[in-house]
N, C-alpha and C positions, 0 to 999 in steps of 0.2 A: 789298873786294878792291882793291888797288893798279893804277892803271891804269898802261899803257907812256904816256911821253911822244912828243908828237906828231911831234916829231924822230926819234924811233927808228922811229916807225910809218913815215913817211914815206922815212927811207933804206933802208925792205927792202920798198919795194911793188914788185910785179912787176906783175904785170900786164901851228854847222848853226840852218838856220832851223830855228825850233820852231813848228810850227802845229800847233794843236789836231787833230784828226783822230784749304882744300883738301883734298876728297876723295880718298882712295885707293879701290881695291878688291880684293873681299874675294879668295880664292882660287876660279877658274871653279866650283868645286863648291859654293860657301857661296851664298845669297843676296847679292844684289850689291846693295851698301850707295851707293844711288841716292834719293835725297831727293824731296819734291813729291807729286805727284796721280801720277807712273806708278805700273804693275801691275808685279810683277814673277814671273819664274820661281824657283821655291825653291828646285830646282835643276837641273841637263840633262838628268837621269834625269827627272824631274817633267816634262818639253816633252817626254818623246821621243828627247834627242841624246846623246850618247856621250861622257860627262864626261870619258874617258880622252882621245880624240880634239881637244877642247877645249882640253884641258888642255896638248895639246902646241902647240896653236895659241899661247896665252896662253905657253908659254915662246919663241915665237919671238919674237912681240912683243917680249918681254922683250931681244931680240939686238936688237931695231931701234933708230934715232934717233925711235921714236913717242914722241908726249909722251899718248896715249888714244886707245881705242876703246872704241865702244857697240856693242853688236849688240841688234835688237831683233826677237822671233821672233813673230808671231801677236799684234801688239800690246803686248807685254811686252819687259820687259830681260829678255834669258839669259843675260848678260856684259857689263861694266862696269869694265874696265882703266885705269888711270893714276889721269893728273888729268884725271878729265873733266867737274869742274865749274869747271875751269881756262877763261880766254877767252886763244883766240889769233885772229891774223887771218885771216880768210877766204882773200886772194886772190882769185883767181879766182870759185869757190865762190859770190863773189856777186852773180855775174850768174842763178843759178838765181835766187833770192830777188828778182831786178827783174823776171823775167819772170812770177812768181806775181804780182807786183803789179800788172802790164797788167793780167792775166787778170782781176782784182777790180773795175778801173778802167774796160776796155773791157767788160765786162757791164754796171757803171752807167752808160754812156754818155758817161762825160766823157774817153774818148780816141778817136779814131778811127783804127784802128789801119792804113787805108787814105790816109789823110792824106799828102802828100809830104812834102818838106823845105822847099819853096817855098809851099807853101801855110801853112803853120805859120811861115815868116818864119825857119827856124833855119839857119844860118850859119857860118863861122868866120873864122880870119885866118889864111893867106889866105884869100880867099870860096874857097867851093866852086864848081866849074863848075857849066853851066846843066844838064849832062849830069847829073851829083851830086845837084842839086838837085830833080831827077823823083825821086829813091830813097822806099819810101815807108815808117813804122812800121813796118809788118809787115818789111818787107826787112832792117831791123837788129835786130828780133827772130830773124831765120834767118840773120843776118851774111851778108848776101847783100847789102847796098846798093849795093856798087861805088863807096862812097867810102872814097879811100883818102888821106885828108886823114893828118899827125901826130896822135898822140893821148897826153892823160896815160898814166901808171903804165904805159908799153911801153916794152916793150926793145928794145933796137937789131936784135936778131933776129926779135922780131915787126913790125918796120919795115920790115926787109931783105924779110922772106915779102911782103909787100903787090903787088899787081903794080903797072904803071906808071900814073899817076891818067890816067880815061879807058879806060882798058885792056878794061873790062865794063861794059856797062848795068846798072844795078839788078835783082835779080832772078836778075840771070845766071850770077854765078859766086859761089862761097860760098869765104868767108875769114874766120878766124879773125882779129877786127879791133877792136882796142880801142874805134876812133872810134864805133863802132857802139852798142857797148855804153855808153860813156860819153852820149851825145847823148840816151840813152832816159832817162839822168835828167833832164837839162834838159830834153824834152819833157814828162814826167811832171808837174814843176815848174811847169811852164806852162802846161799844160790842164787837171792837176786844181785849180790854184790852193791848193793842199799841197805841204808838204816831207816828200820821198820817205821821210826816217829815219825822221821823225813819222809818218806813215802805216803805215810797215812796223810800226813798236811799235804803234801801237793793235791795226793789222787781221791781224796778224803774230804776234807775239810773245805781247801780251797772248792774244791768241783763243786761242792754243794753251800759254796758262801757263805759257812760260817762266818759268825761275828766275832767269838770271845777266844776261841780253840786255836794257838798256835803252838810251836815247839818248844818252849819257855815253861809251856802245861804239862810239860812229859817228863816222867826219870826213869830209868832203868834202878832195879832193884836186889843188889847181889844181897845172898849168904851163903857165901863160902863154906861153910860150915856146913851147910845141906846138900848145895848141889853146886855146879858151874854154868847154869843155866839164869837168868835173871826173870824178874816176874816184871813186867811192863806197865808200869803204875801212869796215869795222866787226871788230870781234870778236865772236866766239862762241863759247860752251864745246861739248863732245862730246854732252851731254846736250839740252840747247836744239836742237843742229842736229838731234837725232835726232828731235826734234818735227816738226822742218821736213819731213826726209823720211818720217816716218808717216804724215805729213797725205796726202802724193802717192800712199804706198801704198793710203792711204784714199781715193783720188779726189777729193781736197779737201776732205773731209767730216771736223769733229773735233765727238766727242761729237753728233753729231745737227744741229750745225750747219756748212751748206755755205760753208767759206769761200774756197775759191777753186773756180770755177766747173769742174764736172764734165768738160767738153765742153776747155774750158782745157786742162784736168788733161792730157787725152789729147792735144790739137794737139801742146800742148808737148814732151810724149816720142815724137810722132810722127817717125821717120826723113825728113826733106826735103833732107837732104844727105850724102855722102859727106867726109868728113871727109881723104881723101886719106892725105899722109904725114905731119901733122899729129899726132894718137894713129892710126895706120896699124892697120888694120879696124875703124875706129869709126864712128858716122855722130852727123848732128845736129839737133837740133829747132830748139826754140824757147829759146837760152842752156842746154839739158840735151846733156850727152852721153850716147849710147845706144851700149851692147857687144849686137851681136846674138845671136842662138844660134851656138856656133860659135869664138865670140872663144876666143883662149887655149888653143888647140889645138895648136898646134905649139910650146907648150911645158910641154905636156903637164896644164893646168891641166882635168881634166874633169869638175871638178862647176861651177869656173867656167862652161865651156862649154857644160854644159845649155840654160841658162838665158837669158833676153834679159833686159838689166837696163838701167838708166838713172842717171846720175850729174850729182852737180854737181860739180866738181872747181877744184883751185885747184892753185898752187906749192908747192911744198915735199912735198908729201903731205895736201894736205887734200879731203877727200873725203864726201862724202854719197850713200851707193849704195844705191837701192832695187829689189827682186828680188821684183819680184810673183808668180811663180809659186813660188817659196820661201817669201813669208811674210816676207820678211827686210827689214831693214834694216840698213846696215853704215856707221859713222861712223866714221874714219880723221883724226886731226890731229896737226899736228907742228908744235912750238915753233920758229916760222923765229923768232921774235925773236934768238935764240939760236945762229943757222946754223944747226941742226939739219934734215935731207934724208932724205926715203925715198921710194927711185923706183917707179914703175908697177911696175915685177917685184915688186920685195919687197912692196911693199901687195897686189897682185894676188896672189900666191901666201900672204899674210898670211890674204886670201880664202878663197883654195882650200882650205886648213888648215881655217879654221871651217866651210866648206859640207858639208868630208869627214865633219863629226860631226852630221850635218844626220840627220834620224830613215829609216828605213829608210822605202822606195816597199812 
């Protein structure tokens, strides 16, 4: 498959050391013609779900700027639209994927995720205050540091949100904050004495067989000019990401082996923040966004609503949404290579469509 050049990648991010460590699909009703080790559904009727219902879902898609979705129902694919063995970029999306990798990293002991910023020696230009410098791992895994240094791959609107440096202690106030997110790779880098890509493809990728995902799909992302820290840009197809979120719906657990720690599993979608006007009734874990029971109501989305769910999410429309009391998993991506856009409503109600053909209670 033809990779994007690193110039294209790099003019549409929002927002490597190597150390050891196209599909279409069928019609909602046919088997979904999905490659590899998955199970799949033979067809909606066969899970339970209301093919007609489905199938109206799968023509609205069809209206969107989507470039794929996967839905995966009780462990299996029930639906399999686009290109979903297509790689676009993440976004956002892959800050979920750094926090699965603490969870791996802080169970064998080689991060501390209690550790500050001064004690670890990390830094930028300008230095961060001394105030900054107390923030500790855990605090920029809940975007709660209270540094609010410049950071790679943001926009000038995620700039402008930051409050004044100084403004909060560590801990205190939760923001949606690149720097944050970015500095967990350079920590990563430097206490595991591993490169974060490498690591994600051994303990990552491979564990859970992806197909499309290897280290060819990764860049690191400097601007000097902001910070010293890099933003961790990769692709991934519809299919690989749907691995991603099974694994979470499994509690970290694929085929019988525990690969991201159970206990993990749960911190990370645990609610520790109020997410504000930000995505407005969202809250936030650990790099996961959580829609509680409730979300989606006033307008009018109520199978959405049921449900408490938890997402990775990126720009454009890229999406990994896991619905543990559903069974479900729902993977949403959009060709930004391309401009291509599709907002929270239309994905969100893209939702609501598939959950209405969801098996009778």
């Amino acid at each position: 498959m033809k990779k994007r050049s690193i110039g294209l990648l790099i003019s549409l991010s929002l927002c490597a050391l190597s150390v050891g460590c196209h599909d279409t699909q069928s019609a909602s009703n046919h088997r979904p013609v999905i490659t590899g080790s998955w199970e799949y559904h033979r067809s909606p009727e066969q899970a339970g779900w209301q093919a007609i219902l489905l199938e109206g879902a799968r023509e609205y898609f069809d209206t969107l700027n989507s470039a794929a979705v996967v839905v995966v129902y009780q462990d299996r694919v029930l639906a399999a639209w686009g290109a979903y063995a297509e790689e676009y970029l993440t976004h956002s999306a892959r800050k979920s994927f750094m926090s699965a990798m603490y969870g791996i990293f802080i169970e064998e002991g080689l991060i501390d995720p209690q550790k500050t910023m001064a004690e670890l020696d990390i830094d930028d230009k300008p230095p961060l205050t001394e105030q900054e410098r107390q923030a500790r791992v855990i605090h920029l895994l809940m975007a709660r540091s209270g540094v609010y240094h410049t950071a790679a791959a943001e926009t000038e609107s995620m700039h402008d949100y930051k409050p004044d440096q100084d403004a909060y202690l560590p801990g205190e106030h939760w923001c949606y904050n690149n720097w944050d997110f970015n500095a967990l790779v350079t920590i990563f880098n430097q206490e595991t004495g591993r490169d974060f890509f490498a690591c994600l493809v051994e303990r990552i990728a491979d564990g859970l067989g992806m197909e499309d995902f290897g280290l060819d799909d990764t860049q690191y992302y400097y601007q000097s000019e902001r910070s010293i820290h890099p933003a961790y840009h990769f692709q991934i197809s519809a299919r690989d990401a749907a691995r991603f979120g099974l694994l979470f719906l499994q509690h970290g657990n694929w085929a019988g082996r525990q690969i991201v720690p159970a206990a993990w599993v749960e911190d990370s979608i645990t609610s520790w923040s109020d997410s504000g006007e930000y995505i407005p009734g969202t809250q936030y874990g650990y790099m996961w966004w959580i829609f509680p029971p409730g979300y989606g109501e006033d307008e009018g989305w109520t199978n959405v609503s049921r449900f408490r769910m938890y997402a990775a999410l990126g720009a454009y429309g890229q999406v990994i949404m896991v619905i543990p009391e559903a069974e479900v998993v729902f993977v949403h991506r959009v060709d930004s290579y391309n401009g291509k856009n599709v907002t929270l409503s239309e994905w969100m109600r893209l939702l609501e469509m598939i959950l209405a053909a969801r098996p009778a209670e």
